[in-house]
C-alpha positions as CSV (number, residue, x, y, z in Angstrom):
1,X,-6.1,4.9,-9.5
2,X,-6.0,1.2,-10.7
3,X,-7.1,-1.1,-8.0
4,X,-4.1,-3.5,-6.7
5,X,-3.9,-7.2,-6.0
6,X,-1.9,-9.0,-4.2
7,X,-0.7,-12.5,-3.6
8,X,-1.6,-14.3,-0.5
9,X,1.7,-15.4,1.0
10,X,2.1,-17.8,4.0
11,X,5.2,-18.1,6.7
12,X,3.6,-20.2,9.4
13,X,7.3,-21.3,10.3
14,X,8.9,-17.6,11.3
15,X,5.3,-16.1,12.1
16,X,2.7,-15.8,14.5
17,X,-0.4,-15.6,12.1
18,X,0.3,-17.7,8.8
19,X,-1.8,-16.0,5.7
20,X,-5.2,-17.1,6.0
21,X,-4.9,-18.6,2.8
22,X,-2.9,-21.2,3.5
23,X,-3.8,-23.9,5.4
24,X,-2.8,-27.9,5.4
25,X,-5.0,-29.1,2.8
26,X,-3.1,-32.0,1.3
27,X,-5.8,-34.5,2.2
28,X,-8.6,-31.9,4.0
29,X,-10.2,-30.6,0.8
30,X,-11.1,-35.1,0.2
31,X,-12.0,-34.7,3.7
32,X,-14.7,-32.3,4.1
33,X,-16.1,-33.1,0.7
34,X,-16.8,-36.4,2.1
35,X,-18.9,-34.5,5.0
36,X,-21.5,-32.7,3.4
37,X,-22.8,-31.1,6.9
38,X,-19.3,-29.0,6.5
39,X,-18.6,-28.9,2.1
40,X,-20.3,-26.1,1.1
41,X,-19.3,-24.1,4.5
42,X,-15.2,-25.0,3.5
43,X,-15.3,-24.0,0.0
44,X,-17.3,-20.6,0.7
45,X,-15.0,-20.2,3.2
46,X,-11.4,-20.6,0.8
47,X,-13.5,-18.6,-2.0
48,X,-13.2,-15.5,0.8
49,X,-10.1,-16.2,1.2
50,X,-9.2,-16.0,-2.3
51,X,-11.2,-12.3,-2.1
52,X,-9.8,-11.0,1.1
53,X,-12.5,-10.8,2.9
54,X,-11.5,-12.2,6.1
55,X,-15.0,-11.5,7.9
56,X,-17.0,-13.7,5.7
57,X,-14.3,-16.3,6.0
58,X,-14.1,-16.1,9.3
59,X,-17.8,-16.9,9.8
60,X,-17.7,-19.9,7.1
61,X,-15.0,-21.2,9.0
62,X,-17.2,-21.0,12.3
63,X,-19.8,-22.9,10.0
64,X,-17.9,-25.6,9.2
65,X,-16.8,-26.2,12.3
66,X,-20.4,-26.8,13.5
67,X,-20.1,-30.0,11.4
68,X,-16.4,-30.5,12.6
69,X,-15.8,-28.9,15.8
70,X,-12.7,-30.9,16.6
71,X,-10.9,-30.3,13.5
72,X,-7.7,-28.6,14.6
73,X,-7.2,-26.9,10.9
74,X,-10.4,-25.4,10.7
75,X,-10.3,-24.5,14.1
76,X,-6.5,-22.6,13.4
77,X,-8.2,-20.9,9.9
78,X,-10.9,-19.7,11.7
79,X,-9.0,-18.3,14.5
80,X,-6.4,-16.7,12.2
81,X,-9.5,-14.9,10.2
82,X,-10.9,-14.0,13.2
83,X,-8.0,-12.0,13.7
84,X,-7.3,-10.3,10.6
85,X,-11.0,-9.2,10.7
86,X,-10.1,-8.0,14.0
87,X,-12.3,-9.8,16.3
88,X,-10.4,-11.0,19.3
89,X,-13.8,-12.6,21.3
90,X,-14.0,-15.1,18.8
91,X,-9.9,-15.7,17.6
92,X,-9.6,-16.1,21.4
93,X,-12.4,-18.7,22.1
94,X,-10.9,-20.4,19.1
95,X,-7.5,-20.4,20.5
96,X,-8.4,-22.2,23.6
97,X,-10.6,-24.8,21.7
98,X,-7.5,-25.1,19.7
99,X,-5.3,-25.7,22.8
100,X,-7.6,-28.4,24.2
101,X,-7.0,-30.5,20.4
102,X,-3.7,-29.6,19.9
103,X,-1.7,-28.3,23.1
104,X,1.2,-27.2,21.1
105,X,-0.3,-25.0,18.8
106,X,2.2,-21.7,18.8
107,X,-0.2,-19.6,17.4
108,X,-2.9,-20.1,19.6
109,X,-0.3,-19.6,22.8
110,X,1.1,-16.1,21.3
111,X,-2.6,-15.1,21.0
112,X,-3.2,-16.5,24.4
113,X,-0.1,-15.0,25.7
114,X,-0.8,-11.0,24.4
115,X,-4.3,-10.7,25.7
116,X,-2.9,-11.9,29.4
117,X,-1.0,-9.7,29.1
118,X,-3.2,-7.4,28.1
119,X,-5.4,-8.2,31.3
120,X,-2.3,-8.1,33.4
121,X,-2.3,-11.7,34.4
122,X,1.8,-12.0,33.7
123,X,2.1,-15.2,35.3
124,X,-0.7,-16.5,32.7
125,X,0.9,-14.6,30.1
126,X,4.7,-15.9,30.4
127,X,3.0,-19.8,30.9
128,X,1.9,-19.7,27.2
129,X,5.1,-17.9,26.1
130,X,7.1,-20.9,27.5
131,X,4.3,-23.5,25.7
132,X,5.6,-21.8,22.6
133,X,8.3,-23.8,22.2
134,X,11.3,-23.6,19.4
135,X,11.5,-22.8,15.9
136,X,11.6,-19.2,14.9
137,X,8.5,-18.2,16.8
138,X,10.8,-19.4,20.0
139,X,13.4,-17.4,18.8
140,X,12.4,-14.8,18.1
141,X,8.6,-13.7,19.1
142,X,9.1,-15.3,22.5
143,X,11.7,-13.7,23.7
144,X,10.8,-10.3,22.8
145,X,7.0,-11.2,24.6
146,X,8.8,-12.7,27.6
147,X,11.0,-9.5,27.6
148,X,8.1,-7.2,27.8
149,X,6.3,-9.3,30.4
150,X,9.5,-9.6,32.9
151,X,9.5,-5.8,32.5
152,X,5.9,-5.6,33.7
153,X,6.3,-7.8,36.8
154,X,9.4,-6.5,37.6
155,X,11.5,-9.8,36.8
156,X,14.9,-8.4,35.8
157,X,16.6,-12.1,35.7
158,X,14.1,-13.2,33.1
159,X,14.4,-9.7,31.9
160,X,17.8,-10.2,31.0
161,X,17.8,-13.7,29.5
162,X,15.2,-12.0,27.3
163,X,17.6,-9.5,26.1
164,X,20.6,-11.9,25.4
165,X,18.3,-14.2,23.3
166,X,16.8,-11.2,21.6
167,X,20.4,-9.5,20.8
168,X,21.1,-13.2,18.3
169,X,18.0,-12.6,16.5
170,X,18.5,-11.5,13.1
171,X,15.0,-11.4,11.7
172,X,13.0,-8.9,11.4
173,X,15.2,-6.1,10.2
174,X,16.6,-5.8,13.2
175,X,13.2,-5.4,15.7
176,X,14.8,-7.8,18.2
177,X,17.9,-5.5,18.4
178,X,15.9,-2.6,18.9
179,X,13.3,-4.2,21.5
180,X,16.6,-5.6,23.5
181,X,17.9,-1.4,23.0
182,X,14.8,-0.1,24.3
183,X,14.6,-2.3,27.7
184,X,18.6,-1.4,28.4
185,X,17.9,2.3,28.1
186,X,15.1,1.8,30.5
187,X,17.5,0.4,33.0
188,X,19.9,3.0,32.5
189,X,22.5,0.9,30.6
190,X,22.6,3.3,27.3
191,X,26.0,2.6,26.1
192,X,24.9,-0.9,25.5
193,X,21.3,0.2,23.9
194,X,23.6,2.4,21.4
195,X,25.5,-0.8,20.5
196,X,22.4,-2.7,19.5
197,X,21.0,0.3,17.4
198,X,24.2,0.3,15.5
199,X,24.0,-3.1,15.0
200,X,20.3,-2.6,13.9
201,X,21.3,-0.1,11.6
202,X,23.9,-2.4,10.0
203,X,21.0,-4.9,9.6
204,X,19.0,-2.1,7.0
205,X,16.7,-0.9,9.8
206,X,17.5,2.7,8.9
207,X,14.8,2.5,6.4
208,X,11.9,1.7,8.4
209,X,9.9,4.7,10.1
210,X,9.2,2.5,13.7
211,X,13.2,2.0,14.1
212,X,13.3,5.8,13.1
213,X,11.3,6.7,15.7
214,X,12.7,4.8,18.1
215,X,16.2,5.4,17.6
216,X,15.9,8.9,16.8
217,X,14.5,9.8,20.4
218,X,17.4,7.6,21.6
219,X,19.9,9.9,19.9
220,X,18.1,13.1,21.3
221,X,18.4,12.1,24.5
222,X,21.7,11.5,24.3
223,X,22.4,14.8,23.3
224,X,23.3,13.4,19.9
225,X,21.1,15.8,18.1
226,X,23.3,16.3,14.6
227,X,23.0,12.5,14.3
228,X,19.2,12.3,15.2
229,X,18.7,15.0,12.2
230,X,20.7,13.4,10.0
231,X,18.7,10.3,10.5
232,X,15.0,11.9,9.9
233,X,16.5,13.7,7.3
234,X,17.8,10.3,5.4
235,X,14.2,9.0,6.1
236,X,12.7,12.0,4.4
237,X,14.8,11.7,1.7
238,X,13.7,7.9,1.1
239,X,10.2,8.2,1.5
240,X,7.4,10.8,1.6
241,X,7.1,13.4,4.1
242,X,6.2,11.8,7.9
243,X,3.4,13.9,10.1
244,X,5.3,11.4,13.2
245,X,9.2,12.0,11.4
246,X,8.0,16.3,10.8
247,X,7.0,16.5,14.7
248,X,10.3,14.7,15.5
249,X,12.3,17.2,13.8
250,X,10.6,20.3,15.2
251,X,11.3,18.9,18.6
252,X,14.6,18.4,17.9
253,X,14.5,22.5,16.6
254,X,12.6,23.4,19.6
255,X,15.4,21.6,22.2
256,X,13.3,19.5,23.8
257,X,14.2,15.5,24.6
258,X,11.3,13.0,24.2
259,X,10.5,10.6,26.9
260,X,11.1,7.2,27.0
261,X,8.4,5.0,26.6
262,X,8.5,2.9,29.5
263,X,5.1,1.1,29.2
264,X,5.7,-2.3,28.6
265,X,2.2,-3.0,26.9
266,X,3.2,-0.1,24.6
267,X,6.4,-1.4,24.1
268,X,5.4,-4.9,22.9
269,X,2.9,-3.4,21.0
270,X,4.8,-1.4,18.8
271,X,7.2,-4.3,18.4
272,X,4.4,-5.8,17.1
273,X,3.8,-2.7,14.7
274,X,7.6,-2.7,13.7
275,X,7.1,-6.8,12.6
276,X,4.3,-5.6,10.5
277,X,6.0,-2.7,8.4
278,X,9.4,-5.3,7.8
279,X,6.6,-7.5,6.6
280,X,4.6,-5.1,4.4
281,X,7.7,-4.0,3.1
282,X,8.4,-7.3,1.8
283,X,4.4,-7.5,0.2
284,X,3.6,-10.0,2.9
285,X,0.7,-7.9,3.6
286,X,-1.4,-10.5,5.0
287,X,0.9,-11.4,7.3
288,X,1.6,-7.7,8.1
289,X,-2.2,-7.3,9.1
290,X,-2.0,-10.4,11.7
291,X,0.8,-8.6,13.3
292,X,-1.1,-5.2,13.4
293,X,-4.2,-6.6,15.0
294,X,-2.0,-7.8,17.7
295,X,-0.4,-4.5,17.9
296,X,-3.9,-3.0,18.3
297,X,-5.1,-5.2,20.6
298,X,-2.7,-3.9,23.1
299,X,-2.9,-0.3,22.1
300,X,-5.7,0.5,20.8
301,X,-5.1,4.3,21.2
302,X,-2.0,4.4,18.9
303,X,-2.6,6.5,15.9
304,X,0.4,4.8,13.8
305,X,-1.3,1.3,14.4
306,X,-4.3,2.3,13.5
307,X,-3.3,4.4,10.3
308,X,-1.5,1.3,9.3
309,X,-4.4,-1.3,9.6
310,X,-6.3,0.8,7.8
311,X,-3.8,0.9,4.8
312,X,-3.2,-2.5,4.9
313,X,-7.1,-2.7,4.3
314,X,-7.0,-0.6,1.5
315,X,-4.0,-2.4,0.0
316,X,-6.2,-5.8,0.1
317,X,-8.8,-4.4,-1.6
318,X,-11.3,-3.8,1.5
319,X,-11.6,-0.3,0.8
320,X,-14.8,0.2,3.1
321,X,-13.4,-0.9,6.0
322,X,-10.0,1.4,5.2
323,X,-11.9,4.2,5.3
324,X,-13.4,3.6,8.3
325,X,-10.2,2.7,10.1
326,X,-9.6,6.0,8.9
327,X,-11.9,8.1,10.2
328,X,-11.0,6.4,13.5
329,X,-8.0,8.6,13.9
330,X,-8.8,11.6,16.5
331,X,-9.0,15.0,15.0
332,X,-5.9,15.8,17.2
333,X,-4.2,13.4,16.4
334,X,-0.6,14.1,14.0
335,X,-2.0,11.8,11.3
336,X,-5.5,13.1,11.2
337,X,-5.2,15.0,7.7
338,X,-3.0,12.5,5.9
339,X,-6.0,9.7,7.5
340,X,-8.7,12.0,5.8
341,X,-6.9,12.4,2.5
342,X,-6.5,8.4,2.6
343,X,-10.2,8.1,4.0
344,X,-11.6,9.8,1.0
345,X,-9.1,7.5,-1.4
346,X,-10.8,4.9,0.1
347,X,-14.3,5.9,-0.7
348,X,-13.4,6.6,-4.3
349,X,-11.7,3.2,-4.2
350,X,-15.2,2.0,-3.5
351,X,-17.4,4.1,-5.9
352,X,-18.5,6.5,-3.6
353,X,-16.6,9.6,-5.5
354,X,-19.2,12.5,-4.2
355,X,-18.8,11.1,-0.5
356,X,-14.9,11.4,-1.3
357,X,-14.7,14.6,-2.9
358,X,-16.8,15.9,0.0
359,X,-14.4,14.9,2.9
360,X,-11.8,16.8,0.8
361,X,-13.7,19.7,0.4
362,X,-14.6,19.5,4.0
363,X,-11.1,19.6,5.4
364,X,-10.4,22.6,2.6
365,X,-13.4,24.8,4.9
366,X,-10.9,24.3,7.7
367,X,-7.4,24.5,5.9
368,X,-7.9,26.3,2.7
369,X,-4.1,26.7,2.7
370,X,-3.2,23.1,2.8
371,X,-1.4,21.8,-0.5
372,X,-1.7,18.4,-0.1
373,X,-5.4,18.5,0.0
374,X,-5.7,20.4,-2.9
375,X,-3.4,18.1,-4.6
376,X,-5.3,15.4,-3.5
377,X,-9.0,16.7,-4.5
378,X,-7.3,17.8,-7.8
379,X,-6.4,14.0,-8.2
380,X,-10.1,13.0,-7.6
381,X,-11.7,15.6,-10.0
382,X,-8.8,14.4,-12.3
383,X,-10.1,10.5,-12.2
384,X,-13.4,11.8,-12.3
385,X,-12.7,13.8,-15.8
386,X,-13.9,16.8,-14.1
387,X,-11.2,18.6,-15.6
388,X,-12.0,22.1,-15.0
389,X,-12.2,21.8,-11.4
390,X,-9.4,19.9,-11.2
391,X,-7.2,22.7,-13.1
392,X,-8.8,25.0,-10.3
393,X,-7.1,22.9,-7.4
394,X,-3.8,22.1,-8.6
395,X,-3.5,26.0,-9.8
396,X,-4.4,27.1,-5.9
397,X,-1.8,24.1,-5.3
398,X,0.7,25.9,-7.3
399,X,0.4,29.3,-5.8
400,X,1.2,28.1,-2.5
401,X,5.1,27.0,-3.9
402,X,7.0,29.2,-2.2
403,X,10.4,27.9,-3.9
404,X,10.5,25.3,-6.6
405,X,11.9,22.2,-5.8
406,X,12.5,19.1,-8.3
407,X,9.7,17.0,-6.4
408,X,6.9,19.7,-7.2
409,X,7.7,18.6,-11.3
410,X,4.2,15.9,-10.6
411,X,2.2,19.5,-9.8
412,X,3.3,21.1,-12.6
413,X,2.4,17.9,-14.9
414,X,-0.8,17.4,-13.7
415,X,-1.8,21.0,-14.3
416,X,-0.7,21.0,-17.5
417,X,-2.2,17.9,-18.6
418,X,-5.7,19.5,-17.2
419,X,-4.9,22.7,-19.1
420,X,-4.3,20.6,-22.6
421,X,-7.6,18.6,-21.9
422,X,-9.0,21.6,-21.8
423,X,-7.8,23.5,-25.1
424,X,-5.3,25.0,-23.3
425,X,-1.9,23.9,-24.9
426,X,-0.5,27.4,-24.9
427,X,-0.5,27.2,-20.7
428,X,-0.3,23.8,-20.5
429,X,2.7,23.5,-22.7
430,X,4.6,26.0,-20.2
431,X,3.3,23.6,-17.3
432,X,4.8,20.2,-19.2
433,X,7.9,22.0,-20.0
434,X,9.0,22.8,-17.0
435,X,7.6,19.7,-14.8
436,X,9.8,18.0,-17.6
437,X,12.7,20.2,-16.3
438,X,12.2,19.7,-12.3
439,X,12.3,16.0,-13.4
440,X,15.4,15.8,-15.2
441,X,13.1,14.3,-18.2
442,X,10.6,12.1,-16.4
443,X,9.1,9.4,-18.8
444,X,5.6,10.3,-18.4
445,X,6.2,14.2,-18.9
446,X,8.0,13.0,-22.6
447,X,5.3,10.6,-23.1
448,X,2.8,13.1,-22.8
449,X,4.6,16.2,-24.3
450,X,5.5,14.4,-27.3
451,X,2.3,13.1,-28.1
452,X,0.4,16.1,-27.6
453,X,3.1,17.6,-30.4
454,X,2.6,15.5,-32.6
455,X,-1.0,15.0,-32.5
456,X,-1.0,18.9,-32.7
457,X,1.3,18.9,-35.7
458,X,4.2,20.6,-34.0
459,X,7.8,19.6,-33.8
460,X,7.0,16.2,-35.1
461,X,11.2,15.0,-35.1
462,X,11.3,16.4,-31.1
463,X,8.6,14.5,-30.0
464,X,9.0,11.5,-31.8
465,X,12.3,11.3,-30.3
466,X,11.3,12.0,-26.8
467,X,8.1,9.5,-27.0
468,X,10.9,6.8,-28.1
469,X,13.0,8.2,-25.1
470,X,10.4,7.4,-22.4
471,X,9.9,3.8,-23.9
472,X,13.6,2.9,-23.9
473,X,13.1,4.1,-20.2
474,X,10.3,1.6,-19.6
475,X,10.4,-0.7,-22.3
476,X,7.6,-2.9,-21.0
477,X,5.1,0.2,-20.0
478,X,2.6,-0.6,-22.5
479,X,0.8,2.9,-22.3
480,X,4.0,4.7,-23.9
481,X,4.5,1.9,-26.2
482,X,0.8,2.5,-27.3
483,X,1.8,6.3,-27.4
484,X,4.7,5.5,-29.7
485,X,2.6,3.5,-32.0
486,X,0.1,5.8,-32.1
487,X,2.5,8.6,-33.5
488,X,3.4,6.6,-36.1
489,X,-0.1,6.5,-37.0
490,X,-0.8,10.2,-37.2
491,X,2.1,10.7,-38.8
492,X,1.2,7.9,-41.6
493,X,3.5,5.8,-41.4
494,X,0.8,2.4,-40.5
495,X,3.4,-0.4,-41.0
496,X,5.3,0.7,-38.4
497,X,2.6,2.0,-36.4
498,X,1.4,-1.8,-36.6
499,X,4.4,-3.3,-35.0
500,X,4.7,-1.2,-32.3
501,X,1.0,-1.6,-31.3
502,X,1.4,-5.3,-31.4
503,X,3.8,-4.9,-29.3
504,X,1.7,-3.1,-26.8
505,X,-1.2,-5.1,-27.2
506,X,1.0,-7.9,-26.1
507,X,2.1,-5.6,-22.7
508,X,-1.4,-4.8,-22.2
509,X,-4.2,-7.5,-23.8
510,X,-6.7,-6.3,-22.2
511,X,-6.8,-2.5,-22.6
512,X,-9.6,-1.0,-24.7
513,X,-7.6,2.1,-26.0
514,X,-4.7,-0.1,-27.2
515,X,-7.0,-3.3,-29.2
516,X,-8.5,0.3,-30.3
517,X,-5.9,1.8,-32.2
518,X,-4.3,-2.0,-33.1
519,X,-7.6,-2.2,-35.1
520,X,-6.9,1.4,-36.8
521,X,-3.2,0.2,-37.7
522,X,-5.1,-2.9,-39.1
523,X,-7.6,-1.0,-41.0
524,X,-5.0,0.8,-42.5
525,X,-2.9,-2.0,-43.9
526,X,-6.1,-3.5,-45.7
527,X,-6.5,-6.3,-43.1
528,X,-10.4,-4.7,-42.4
529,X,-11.2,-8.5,-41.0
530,X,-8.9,-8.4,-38.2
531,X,-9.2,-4.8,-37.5
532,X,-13.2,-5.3,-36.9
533,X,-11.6,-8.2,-35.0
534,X,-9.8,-5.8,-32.6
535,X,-12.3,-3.4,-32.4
536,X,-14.8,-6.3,-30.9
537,X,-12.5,-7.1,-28.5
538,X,-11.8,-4.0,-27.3
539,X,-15.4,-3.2,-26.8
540,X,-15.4,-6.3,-24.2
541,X,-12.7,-4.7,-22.2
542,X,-15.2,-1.7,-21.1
543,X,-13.9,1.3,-23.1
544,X,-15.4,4.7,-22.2
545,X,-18.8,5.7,-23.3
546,X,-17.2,8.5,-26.0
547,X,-14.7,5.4,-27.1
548,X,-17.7,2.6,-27.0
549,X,-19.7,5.2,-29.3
550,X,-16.4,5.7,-32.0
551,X,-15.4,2.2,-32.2
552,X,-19.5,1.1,-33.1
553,X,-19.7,3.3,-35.5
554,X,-16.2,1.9,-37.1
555,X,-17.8,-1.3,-36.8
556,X,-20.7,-0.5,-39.1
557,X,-18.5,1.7,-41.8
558,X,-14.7,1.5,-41.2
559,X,-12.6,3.9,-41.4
560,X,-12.7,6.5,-44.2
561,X,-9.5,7.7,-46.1
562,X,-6.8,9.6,-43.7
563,X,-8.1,12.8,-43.1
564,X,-6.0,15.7,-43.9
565,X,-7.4,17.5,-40.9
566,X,-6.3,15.5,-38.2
567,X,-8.9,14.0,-36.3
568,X,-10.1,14.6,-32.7
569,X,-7.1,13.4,-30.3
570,X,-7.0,10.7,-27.8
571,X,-5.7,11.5,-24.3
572,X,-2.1,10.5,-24.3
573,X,-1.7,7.2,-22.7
574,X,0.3,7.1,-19.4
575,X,-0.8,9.9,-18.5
576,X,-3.2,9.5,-16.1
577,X,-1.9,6.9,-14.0
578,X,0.6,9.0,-11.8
C-alpha cells in the first residue's frame, strides 16, 4: 500500500485544538531568530511539525520555551502538541502557564475545563467553560461541555439553557443536535429528542457511525425497530461492514433494547469522538486527533476512541505508534480483530513485514475460518511478492463464499492476478473474468485482463478495447494509461505507443516502470539519446532489483530488434494497488 500524506490544516476559530502546524508566525519566526538561546529549538520544532511527529515537537517546543518561557505562542504550540502526542501532564501544565500570560486563551480553558471534569470538580469545570467566551468555541463546544457538566451536578436550569443553545448549532454535522437529543431522552422528554435527531438527520448526520449509534438505540427503544434496521442497513450500504453497527443489528434480531448511556463523562466524551469523525471526514485529520485525545482523556476504556486514534496515527504517517494503539484494544473487545488486522497494516507500514504477517497468522491459529484475515494476510504476501502463498490465502478466502455477491469481485481479482503471476492464466483467466462480471466492468479488472491478453497474444481487438475502456474511466490514472501505451508497444505500433506514455509519464513523473517503457517507446522511434535519457531517470526513482538489472543492461547495449517471440512480461500496472 502506498504511504499517504496529508495536508496540515488549521481552524483555530471553530476548534478547540488548532493544527499544530499553524501558529501566528507573522513576525515570530524574526523573533526567535533574533534569540539564539531559543532558534535552533523553534525551527527543529516546525521541521516536526512539518513530519507529524507531534512528540518530538512537543519536546522542542518545551526547549524553546526554556529561552522564552513567557511566550504565549510557544507556550499554546507546545500545549497543543502535547496533546496530539497524548500527554495531558504536560498540555495541562502548559495550559495554566498559558492562562497566567493570556487569561483568555479558549484553548487552554476547554483543556482546563475537561480534565475538571474529569476529577469531578464541576464547579471548576463550568468556571473555565464560562472563561471561554464567544466565537464558535462559545457556541458551540461550550454549551455542549456545560451541558454535560449541569448533568453531572444535577443542575437542570443550566441543563436546559445548555440544550436550547445547543439545538441553534449547526456545526458539526449535527453533534449539537444529537448531544441536546441525548440529555432530553435522559429526562424522559423523548418526543422532543426524536425532533432533534430528525433535524440531525436533515443536517447529513446519517452518514456518520457515532450518530448511527446513537440514534439507532434511540429508535430501538422506542419500539421503532423497522426504522433502526433501515438505518444500520443504509450505513452498511455506505461504508464497510461495522463490528459496533453488526452487534447493533443482532440486538435488534435478538429483541433486546440497549440502555441509555447516562454517564455524563461518557457522554461528553463521545461527543468529543463524534467532533473527530465530522472532522476526519472532511481530511482535517489533525484536528480530528486533538479532538480524540480529549475524547480519551475522559474515557479511556472506549474501544471506538481508541481504534480511532490509532487510525488517525496511521493516516499521519506514525505507523509505530498506530499499531500500538492497536494492540491496546482488549481481546474482548467487538473491534479486537478488525484492531489486529489494522495493527499488522501498521507494522508493514513500518517495514516490519515478518512481525506483520505473524500477527495475522497468529489470529488464523485461533479463527482459521475467518475471511477477512485471510484476505488480509493474502494482501501482505501479495505486497510482499510472495505470490504463492498469497494464492493459498485468498483460495481458503474463496471457499468460505457461501453466496456470491457483487462486493466479493476484489477476491476473485486478486486471486486471479496471483494465479497469472504465477503461470497460471488458464485459472486465473476464469478468476479475472468473473471478478470483471461481479463488478459490472471494474477498471482495474479491464486494465489487467486486457493487458495480460495482449501481452499473451490473445484477443488482441478485445483487450485493446477494454484497456482503452478503463482509461476513459480514469483518464488521469497514470498506471492504465501506462498499460495502454504499453499495448501499443507489444503490438508494434511505437508512435503511438510514444504518445500515450508521455502522457503517463506526465500523470506519474516519477514512477520507474513508466520513464521505463517511455525509454523503450524512445528507443524504438531512433531517438536512442533520450531513451538512455529515460532509462537514467528511472533508475533514480528506485525500480525493483529484476527492473534495476534490465534497464542497466539496456544502458550498455540498447535494445535489440523486436523480438518475434515476445519478451518476458511486465506486471500489468494498476494492478496492485487495490
Amino acid at each position: 500500500m502506498t504511504k499517504r500524506h496529508y495536508l496540515l490544516i488549521g481552524l483555530a476559530a471553530i476548534c478547540v485544538i488548532v493544527a499544530i502546524g499553524v501558529v501566528q508566525i507573522s513576525q515570530k519566526v524574526e523573533e526567535i531568530i533574533a534569540d539564539q538561546g531559543a532558534a535552533g529549538a523553534y525551527l527543529a520544532a516546525r521541521q516536526a511539525v512539518l513530519l507529524n511527529d507531534a512528540d518530538a515537537a512537543g519536546d522542542y517546543w518545551e526547549r524553546a520555551l526554556a529561552a522564552r518561557p513567557e511566550d504565549d505562542e510557544l507556550l499554546q504550540s507546545a500545549m497543543q502538541a502535547q496533546v496530539l502526542a497524548g500527554d495531558f501532564n504536560v498540555a495541562l501544565k502548559l495550559a495554566r502557564r498559558l492562562i497566567s500570560v493570556t487569561p483568555q486563551n479558549q484553548q487552554a480553558h476547554t483543556l482546563l475545563s475537561v480534565d475538571a471534569f474529569k476529577r469531578a470538580q464541576f464547579d471548576v469545570a463550568l468556571e473555565h467553560v464560562d472563561a471561554i467566551g464567544g466565537g464558535p468555541l462559545g457556541s458551540v463546544l461550550a454549551p455542549n461541555m456545560e451541558l454535560w457538566i449541569a448533568l453531572a451536578r444535577d443542575d437542570e436550569e443550566r441543563g436546559a439553557a445548555a440544550v436550547k443553545k445547543l439545538t441553534r448549532a449547526s456545526l458539526f454535522a449535527g453533534v449539537p443536535l444529537v448531544q441536546a437529543a441525548r440529555a432530553l431522552e435522559i429526562n424522559g422528554n423523548s418526543k422532543a429528542a426524536a425532533t432533534h435527531y430528525a433535524e440531525a438527520v436533515r443536517a447529513g448526520a446519517a452518514r456518520y457511525l457515532y450518530f448511527v449509534l446513537s440514534y439507532g438505540a434511540f429508535l430501538e427503544r422506542q419500539n421503532e425497530t423497522e426504522r433502526a434496521a433501515k438505518l444500520y442497513e443504509f450505513y452498511h450500504g455506505a461504508h464497510l461492514e461495522h463490528a459496533h453497527v453488526s452487534a447493533a443489528q443482532a440486538r435488534l434480531g435478538r429483541g433486546e433494547k440497549p440502555p441509555i448511556e447516562a454517564d455524563p463523562m461518557a457522554a461528553m466524551a463521545e461527543a468529543f469522538a463524534a467532533i473527530a469523525e465530522a472532522m476526519q471526514n472532511e481530511s482535517r485529520f489533525d484536528l480530528a486527533l486533538g479532538y480524540l485525545r480529549l475524547a480519551q482523556h475522559l474515557d479511556g476504556d472506549n474501544e471506538l476512541i481508541a481504534f480511532s486514534v490509532a487510525q488517525l496515527l496511521g493516516a499521519r504517517d506514525r505507523f509505530v505508534d498506530a499499531a500500538e494503539q492497536f494492540s491496546t484494544i482488549d481481546k474482548g473487545g467487538l473491534l479486537y480483530r478488525d484492531a489486529q488486522i489494522q495493527r499488522a497494516q501498521m507494522l508493514f507500514e513500518a517495514g516490519a513485514a515478518e512481525a506483520a504477517i505473524a500477527v495475522l497468522n497468529q489470529q488464523l491459529r485461533l479463527h482459521p475460518n475467518d475471511r477477512d484475515l485471510l484476505v488480509s494476510l493474502g494482501d501482505l504476501y501479495r505486497s510482499e511478492l510472495r505470490f504463492a502463498e498469497a494464492e493459498n490465502s485468498y483460495d481458503a478466502a474463496v471457499a468460505l463464499i457461501e453466496k456470491e455477491r457483487p462486493r466479493d469481485w476484489h477476491l476473485y481479482f486478486v486471486r486471479g492476478m496471483m494465479r497469472e503471476r504465477l503461470g497460471d492464466w488458464d485459472m486465473a483467466e476464469i478468476d479475472l473474468q468473473r471478478a470483471r462480471k461481479l463488478s459490472n466492468n471494474e477498471p482495474h479488472v479491464l486494465n489487467y485482463l486486457g493487458y495480460s491478453w495482449i501481452d499473451k497474444g490473445m484477443y488482441l481487438d478485445e483487450g485493446l478495447k477494454i484497456i482503452k475502456q478503463a482509461v476513459n474511466e480514469q483518464p488521469k490514472n497514470g498506471s492504465f494509461v501506462d498499460s495502454l501505451g504499453w499495448a501499443h508497444y507489444r503490438l508494434g505500433n511505437y508512435a503511438t505507443a510514444l504518445k500515450v506514455l508521455e502522457r503517463a509519464s506526465q500523470l506519474e513523473p516519477t514512477d520507474p516502470v513508466i520513464t521505463d517503457h517511455l525509454g523503450d517507446a524512445l528507443w524504438r522511434m531512433k531517438r536512442e539519446v533520450e531513451a538512455r535519457y529515460q532509462w537514467r531517470k528511472a533508475l533514480a526513482f528506485e525500480p525493483t532489483d529484476e527492473d534495476r538489472a534490465k534497464i542497466e543492461r539496456k544502458l550498455l547495449t540498447g535494445l535489440g530488434a523486436p523480438e518475434k517471440k515476445k519478451p518476458e512480461a511486465h506486471m500489468p500496472r494498476g494492478g496492485t494497488a487495490i
